[in-house]
N, C-alpha and C positions, 0 to 999 in steps of 0.2 A: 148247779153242777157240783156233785162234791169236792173233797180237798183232797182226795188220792185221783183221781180223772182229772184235776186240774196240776198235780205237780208232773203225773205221764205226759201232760201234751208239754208239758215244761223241758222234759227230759226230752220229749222226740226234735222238738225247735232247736233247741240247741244243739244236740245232736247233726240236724239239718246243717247248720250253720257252722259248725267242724267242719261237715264232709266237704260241704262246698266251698272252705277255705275261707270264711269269712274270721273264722275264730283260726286261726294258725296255728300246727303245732307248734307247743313252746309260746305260746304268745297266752298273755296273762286276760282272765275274762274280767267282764265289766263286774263294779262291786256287787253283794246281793241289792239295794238300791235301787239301780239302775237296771236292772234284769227285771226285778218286779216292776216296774214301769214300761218295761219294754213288752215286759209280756201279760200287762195289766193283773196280777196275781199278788199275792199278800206275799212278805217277805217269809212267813214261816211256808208258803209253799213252794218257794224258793229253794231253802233251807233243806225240804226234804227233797226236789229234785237233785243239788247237790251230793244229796249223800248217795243216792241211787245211781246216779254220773261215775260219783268216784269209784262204788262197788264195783262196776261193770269195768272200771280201769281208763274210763274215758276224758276224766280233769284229775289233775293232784291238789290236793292241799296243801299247801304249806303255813305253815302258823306264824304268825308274824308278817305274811307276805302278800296271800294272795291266793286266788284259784288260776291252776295254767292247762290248758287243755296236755294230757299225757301223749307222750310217743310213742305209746297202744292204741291209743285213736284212731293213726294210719291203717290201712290195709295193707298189710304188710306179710311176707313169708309167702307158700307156695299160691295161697289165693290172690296174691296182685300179680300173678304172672298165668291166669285162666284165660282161656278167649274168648271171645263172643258168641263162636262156636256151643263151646262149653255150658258155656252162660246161659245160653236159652235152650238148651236140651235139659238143662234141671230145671226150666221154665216150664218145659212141656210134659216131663215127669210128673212134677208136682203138683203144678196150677191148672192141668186137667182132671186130673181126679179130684183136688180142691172144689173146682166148679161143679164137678159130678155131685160133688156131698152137699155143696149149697145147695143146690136147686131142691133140696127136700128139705132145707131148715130157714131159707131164705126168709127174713119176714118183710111185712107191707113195707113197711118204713125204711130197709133195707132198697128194697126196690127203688122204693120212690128218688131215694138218693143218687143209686145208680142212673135213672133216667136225667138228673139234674147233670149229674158229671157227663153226659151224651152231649148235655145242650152245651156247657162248657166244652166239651172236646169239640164242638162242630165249631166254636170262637176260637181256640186255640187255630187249629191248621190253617187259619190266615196269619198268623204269627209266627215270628222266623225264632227257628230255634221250640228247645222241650225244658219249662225249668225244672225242678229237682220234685218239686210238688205240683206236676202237672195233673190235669183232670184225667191221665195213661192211668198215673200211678194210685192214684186215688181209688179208680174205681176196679183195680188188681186188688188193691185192699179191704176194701168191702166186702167183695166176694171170699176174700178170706177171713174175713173177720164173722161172715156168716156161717164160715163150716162149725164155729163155736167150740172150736179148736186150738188151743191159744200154740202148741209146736208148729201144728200148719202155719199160721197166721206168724209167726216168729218167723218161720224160712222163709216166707215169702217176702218179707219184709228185709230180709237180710239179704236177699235175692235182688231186688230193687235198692237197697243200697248200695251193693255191690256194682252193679251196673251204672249207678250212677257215680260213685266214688272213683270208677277208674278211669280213668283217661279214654282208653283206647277204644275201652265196651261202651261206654257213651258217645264218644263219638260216632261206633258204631252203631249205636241204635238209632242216633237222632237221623242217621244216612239212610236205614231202614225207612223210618216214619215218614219222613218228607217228601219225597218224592211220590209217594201214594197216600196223600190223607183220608181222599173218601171211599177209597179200599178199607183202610185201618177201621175207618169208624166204622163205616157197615158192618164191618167182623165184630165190634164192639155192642153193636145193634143186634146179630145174630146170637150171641151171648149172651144180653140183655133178655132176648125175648124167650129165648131158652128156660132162662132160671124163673122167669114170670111165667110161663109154661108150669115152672115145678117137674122139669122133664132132665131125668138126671143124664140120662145117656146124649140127649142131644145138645148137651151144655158140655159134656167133656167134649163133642164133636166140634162145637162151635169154637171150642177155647183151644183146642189141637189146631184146625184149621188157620186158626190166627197165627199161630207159630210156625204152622208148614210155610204158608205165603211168606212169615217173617225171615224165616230160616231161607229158603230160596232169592230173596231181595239180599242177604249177608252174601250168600254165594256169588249175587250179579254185581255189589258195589266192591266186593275183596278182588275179583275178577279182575273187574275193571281198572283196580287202582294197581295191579301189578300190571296188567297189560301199561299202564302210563308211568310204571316206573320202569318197564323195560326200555319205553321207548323214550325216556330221561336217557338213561344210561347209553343208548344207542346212538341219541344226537350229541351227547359229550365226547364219546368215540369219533365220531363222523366227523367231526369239528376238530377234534385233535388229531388225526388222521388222515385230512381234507386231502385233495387232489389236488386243490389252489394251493393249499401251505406248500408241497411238495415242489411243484412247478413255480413258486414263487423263489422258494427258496433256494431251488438250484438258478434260475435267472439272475441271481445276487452274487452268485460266486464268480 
């Protein structure tokens, strides 16, 4: 593998390990030593993930000190306040017509990898919870890494970090995923077999589909959980209010 393909996977791991809070904002990274050991990699490829970190605004240097993850890192300003909503209507924008363009440049080995992330995603939904680099998000990326596209394949990827970065839309997603896994995979199987088709139209169909179903499961779990917070609010009332307090409490006078 060369040494610019191995300092990228450098930059996106660490990366990872920002968003999911394992590197804290403000908190100081291990030295390069210990990175290159972590991430099996020579220190001078280290050295250039580094620098590609700091361009981007995602660690600072300090001379004398140290590297500290920046508080540009966050997701911050008017994109941490999107909804989940939001979030997957630019999923359904983008990553249908992304799949459309795959499926005519897709190559063998491309495929082959996707079928691999099926058999992982069929292991995953006995497992509780979605991690950050689940077999979902893997094989979203694939498909865009096959339009041979590198702006698609940037949004899409900023797409899935976002989702994953925020609180609320992860949570939301994983509330999506779980409750129907061998729905999900199917759709994931119907997209698969689309692009191994080489069938440009019935790949944006099959990649829409996954998000209409996904989009409708967001409507049925937001529902529900305002339906259970009404009826929070209701029994906090009803209890402050009670008919027993009232008759108790005039019996005392």
């Amino acid at each position: 593998m060369t040494t610019s393909r191995l300092y990228s996977q450098v930059v996106e791991q660490v990366s990872q390990l920002i968003e999911s809070g394992e590197y804290a904002i403000g908190s100081r990274l291990p030295p390069e030593r210990e990175l290159a050991e972590r991430f099996s990699v020579s220190r001078p490829t280290v050295r250039e993930a580094i620098i590609a970190l700091e361009a981007v605004g995602k660690i600072a240097v300090r001379s004398g000190s140290g590297m500290y993850v920046a508080s540009s890192a966050a997701i911050t300003g008017p994109g941490a306040n999107i909804s989940p909503f939001e979030l997957m209507e630019s999923r359904v924008l983008i990553e249908g017509e992304a799949a459309a363009l795959a499926a005519s440049l897709i190559s063998s080995d491309q495929l082959e990898r996707l079928a691999e992330e099926l058999e992982v995603m069929a292991q995953e939904n006995a497992v509780e919870g979605l991690g950050r680099d689940c077999a979902d998000r893997r094989f979203h990326l694939i498909i865009a890494r096959a339009t041979k596209n590198q702006m698609l394949e940037g949004l899409i990827e900023k797409l899935w970090d976002t989702q994953q970065g925020l609180a609320h839309i992860r949570t939301a997603h994983q509330s999506v995923c779980k409750p129907d896994p061998e729905i999900r995979l199917n759709e994931h199987r119907a997209i698969y077999d689309a692009l191994a088709a080489h069938d440009s139209q019935a790949a944006r169909a099959a990649m829409r589909q996954h998000f209409a179903r996904s989009i409708e499961a967001l409507h049925a779990a937001t529902e529900e959980e305002a339906v259970a917070e009404v009826r929070r609010r209701l029994s906090q009332t009803r209890e402050r209010f009670s008919s027993d307090r009232i008759i108790d409490s005039g019996a005392h006078r």
